[in-house]
PLY file of the C-alpha trace (Angstrom):
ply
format ascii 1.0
element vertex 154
property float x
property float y
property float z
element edge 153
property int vertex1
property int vertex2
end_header
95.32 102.08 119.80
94.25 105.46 119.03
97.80 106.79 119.52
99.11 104.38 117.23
96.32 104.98 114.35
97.56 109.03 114.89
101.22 107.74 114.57
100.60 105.66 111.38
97.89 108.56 109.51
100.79 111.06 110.55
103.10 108.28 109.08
100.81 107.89 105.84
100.89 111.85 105.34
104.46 111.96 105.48
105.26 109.50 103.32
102.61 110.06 101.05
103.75 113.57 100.31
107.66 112.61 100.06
106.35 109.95 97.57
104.70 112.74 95.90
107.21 115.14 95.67
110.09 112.96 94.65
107.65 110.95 92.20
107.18 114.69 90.29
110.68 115.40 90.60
111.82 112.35 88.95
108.68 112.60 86.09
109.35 116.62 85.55
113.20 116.84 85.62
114.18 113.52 84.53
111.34 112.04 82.68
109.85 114.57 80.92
111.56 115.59 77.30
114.37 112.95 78.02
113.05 110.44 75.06
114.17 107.65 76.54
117.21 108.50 77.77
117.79 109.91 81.45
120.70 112.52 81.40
123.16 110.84 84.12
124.85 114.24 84.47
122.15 116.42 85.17
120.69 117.16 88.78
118.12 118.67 90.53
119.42 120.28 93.93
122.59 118.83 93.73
120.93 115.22 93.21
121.31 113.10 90.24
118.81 110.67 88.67
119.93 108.03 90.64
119.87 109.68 94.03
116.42 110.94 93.09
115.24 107.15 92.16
116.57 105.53 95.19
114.72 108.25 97.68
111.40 107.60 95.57
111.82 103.92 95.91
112.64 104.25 99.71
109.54 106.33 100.22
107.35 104.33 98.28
108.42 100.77 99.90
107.95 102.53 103.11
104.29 104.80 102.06
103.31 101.10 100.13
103.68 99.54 103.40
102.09 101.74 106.13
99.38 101.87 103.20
98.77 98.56 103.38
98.71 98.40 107.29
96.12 101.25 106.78
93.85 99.36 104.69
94.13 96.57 107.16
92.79 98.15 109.86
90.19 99.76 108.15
88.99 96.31 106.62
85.70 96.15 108.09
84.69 99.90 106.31
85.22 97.96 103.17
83.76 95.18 104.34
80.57 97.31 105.21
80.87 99.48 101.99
80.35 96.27 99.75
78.19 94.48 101.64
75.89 97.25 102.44
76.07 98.44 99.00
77.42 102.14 99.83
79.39 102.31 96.92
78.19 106.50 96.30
78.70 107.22 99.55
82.44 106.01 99.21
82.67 106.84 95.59
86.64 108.75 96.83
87.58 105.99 98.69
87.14 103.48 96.06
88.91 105.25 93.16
91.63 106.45 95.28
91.98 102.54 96.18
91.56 101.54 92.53
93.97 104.10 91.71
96.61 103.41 94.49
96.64 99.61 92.95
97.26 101.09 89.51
100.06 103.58 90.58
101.88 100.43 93.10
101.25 97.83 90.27
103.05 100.02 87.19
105.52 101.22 89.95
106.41 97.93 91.03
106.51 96.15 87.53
109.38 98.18 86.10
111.86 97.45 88.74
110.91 94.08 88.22
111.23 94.02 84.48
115.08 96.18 85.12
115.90 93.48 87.92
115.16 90.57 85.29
116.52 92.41 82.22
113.63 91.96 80.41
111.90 94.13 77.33
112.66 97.97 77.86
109.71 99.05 75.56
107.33 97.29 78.02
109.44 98.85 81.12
109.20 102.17 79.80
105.27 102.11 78.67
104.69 100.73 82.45
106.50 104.00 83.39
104.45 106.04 81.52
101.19 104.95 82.82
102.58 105.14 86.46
103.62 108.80 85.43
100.33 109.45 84.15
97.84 107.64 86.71
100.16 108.71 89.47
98.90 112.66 89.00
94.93 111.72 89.05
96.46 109.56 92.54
98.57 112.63 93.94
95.41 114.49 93.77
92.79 112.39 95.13
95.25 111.70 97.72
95.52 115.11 98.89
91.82 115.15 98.70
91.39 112.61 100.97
93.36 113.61 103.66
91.90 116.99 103.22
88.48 115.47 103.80
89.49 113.81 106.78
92.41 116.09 108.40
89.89 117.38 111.21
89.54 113.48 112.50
92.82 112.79 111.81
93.97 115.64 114.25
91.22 114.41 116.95
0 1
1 2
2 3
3 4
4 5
5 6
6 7
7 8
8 9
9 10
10 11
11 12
12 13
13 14
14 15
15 16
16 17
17 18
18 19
19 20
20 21
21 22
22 23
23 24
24 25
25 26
26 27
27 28
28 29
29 30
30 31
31 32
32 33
33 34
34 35
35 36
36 37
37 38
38 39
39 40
40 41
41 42
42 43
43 44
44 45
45 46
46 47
47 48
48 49
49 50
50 51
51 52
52 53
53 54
54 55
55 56
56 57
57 58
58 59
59 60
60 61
61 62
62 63
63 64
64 65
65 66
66 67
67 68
68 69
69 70
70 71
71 72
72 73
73 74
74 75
75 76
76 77
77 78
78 79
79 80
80 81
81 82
82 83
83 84
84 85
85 86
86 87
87 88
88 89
89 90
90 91
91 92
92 93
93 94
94 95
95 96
96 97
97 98
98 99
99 100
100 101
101 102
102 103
103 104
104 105
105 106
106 107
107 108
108 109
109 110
110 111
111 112
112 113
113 114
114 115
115 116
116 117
117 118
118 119
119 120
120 121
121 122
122 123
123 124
124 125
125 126
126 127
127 128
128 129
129 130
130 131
131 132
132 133
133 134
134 135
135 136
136 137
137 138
138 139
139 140
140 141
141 142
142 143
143 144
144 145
145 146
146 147
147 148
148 149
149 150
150 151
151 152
152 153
């Protein structure tokens, strides 16, 4: 059991940090400035938009998932947490939950709305806040596995 929590933190850190990356790459080189309109030409290390967006996706499906199997088996600290009141104590892991539910749900809703061809305004504002909420989540991230990286290694 332990080896597998190791495997799946180690899992979570990897994936966390690809989403990371290829989330800024996509909001910096293609988002950023474009108005709109994503230049289908340009690239960033010999990637293009498109290549960019489906590694993003991958790692997200894949962080999204081992996140969720994460917050599974740590049920019963939330469990505690509410019940026991111990919200100041946890203050980090609450907004970084909070957070990761804002970040997944305007992640998620856009490829929805594309899949459906639905409103584009609506797609793109979703966008935005994922862009925006997805920094104040990068960082808190980071934080938290900085907090913990000494029991994570144990």
């Amino acid at each position: 059991m332990v080896k597998n929590r190791f495997v799946l933190n180690m899992s979570l850190i990897l994936f966390g940090f690809i989403s990371i990356y290829t989330g800024f790459v996509l909001m910096i080189e293609f988002h950023m400035g474009s108005h709109g309109t994503i230049n289908q030409i340009q690239t960033h290390l010999g990637f293009s938009y498109s290549s960019w967006a489906l590694f993003h996706k991958i790692a997200i499906l894949i962080f999204s998932s081992l996140l969720l199997i994460h917050l599974y088996l740590n049920l019963k600290l939330y469990s505690i947490m509410f019940r026991k009141r111990l919200f100041k104590k946890n203050k980090q892991i609450i907004i970084l939950s909070a957070l990761f539910i804002i970040v997944a749900i305007s992640g998620y809703l856009p490829w929805l709305i594309s899949l459906r061809s639905e409103s584009n305004i609506i797609r793109k504002i979703l966008i935005e806040i994922h862009d925006k909420f997805s920094i104040i989540f990068s960082i808190y991230l980071i934080l938290h596995v900085v907090n913990r990286i000494k029991r994570i290694l144990k």
